[in-house]
C-alpha positions in Angstrom: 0.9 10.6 13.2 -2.5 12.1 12.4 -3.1 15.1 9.6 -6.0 15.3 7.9 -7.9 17.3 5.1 -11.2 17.9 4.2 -11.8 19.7 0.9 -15.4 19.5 -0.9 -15.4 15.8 -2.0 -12.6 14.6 -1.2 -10.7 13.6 2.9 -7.2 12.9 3.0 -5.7 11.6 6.5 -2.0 10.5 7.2 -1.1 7.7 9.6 1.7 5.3 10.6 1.8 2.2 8.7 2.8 -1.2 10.5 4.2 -2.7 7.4 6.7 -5.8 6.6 8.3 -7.0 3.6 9.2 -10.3 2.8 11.0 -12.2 0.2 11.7 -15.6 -0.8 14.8 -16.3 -2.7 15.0 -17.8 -5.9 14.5 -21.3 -6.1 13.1 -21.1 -3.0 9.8 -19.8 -3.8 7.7 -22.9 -3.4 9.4 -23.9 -0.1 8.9 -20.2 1.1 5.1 -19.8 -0.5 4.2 -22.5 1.9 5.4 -21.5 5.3 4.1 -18.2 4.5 0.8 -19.9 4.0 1.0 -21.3 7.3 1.7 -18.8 9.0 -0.7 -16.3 8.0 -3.2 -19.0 7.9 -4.5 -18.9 4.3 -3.7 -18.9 0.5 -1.1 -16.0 -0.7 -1.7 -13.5 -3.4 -0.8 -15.1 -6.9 0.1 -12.6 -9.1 1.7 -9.1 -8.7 -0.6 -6.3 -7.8 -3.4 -8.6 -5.9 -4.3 -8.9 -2.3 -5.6 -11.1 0.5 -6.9 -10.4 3.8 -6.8 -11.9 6.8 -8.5 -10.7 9.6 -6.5 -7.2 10.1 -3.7 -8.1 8.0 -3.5 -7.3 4.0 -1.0 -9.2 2.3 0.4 -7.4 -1.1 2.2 -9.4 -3.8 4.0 -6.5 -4.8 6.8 -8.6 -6.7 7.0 -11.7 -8.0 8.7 -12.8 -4.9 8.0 -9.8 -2.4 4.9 -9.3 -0.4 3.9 -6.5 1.5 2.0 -7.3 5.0 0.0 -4.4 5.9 -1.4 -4.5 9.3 -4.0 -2.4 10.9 -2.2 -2.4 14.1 0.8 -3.8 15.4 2.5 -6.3 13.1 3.3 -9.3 14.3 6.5 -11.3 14.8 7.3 -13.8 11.7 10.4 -15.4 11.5 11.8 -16.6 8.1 14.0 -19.1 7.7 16.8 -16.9 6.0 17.8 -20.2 3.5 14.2 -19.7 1.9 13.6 -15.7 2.2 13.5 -13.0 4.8 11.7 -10.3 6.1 12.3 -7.3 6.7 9.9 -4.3 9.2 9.5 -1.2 6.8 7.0 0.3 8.8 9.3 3.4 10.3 10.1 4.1 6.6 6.7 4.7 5.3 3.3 6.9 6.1 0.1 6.0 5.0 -2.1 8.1 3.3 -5.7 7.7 3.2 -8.1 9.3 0.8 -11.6 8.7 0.2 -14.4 11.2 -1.2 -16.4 11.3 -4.2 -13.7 13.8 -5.8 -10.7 10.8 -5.2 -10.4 10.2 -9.5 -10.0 13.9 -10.3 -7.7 14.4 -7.4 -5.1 11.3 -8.3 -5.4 12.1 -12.5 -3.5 15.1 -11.4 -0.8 13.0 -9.3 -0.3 9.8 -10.2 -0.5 8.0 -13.5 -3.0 5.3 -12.7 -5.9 4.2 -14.7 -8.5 4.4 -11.9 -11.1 3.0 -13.7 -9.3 -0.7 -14.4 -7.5 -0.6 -10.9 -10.0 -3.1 -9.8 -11.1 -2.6 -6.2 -8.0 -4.7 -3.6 -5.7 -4.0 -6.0 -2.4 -2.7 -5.7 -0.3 -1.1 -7.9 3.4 0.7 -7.5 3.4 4.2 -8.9 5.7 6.9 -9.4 4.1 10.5 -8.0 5.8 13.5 -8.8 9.2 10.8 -9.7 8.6 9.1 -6.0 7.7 5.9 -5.4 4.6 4.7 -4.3 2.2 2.1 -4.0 -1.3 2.7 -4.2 -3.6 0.5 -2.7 -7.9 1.0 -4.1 -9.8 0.2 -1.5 -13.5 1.2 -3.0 -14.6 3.3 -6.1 -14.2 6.6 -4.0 -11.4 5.2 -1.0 -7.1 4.3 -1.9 -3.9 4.2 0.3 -1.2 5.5 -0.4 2.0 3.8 1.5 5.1 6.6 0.5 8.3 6.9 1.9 7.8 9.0 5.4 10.9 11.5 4.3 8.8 12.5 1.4 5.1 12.4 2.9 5.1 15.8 4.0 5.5 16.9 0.3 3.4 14.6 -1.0 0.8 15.4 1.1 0.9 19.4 0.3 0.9 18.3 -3.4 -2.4 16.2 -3.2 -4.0 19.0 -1.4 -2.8 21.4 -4.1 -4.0 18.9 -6.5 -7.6 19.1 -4.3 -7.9 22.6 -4.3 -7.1 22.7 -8.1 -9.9 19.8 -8.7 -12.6 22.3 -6.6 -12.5 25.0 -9.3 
């Protein structure tokens, strides 16, 4: 899926997402922490909201016992022992949504209540927009993701670019 905007300042493009989910279980955590280590071959995010990359894969603590795996291509195959956590492919549920441009602040203070300027660059944070749920991803001062829920992107998309538009004038 490809759709992409250009207004002055400001490119939005919308993509698949190759996303999984996993979660340990309580009183697990540590047991789970550490295969999930191994297998992605370095340290995890520690607290909610941060991020660690590995090669083409962005791990996303998005919970105290959930991580996001966003992957730039196909994800891979990780099993879970389901006595310690699971995981789960979330990918066909969700769209990406790329922005970048100089105009990015302006255009998400009309969207999403987010302090831009604190959302430290890697960080993640989950948002409501327009009372759906997000999670917004800051990339760079002027680039974010948005990963939303691909029955909704469609709308979401149109009101960012109304949001654009209204930033132009």
């Amino acid at each position: 899926m490809a759709d992409g905007s250009n207004m002055a300042g400001f490119d939005m493009a919308a993509c698949d997402c190759s996303l999984l989910q996993f979660e340990g279980w309580d009183g697990a955590m540590v047991q789970f922490e550490v295969v999930l280590k191994r297998v992605l071959g370095g340290p995890l995010p520690t607290k909610v909201g941060d991020t660690a990359r590995y090669d083409d894969l962005l791990v996303i603590r998005i919970a105290p016992r959930r991580f996001w795996l966003l992957c730039d291509g196909t994800p891979p195959i990780i099993d879970v022992d389901s006595g310690i956590g699971c995981a789960l492919p979330l990918g066909e549920g969700r769209v990406r949504l790329r922005l970048s441009g100089r105009g990015i602040k302006h255009v998400l203070e009309r969207c999403v209540a987010v302090d831009w300027e604190t959302l430290g660059d890697g960080r993640a944070v989950q948002a409501g927009f327009n009372r759906m749920p997000v999670l917004l991803l800051r990339r760079s001062g002027f680039r974010c993701d948005l990963l939303v829920p691909r029955s909704l992107s469609k709308g979401l998309t149109e009101w960012i670019a109304d949001a654009s538009a209204a930033a132009d004038t």
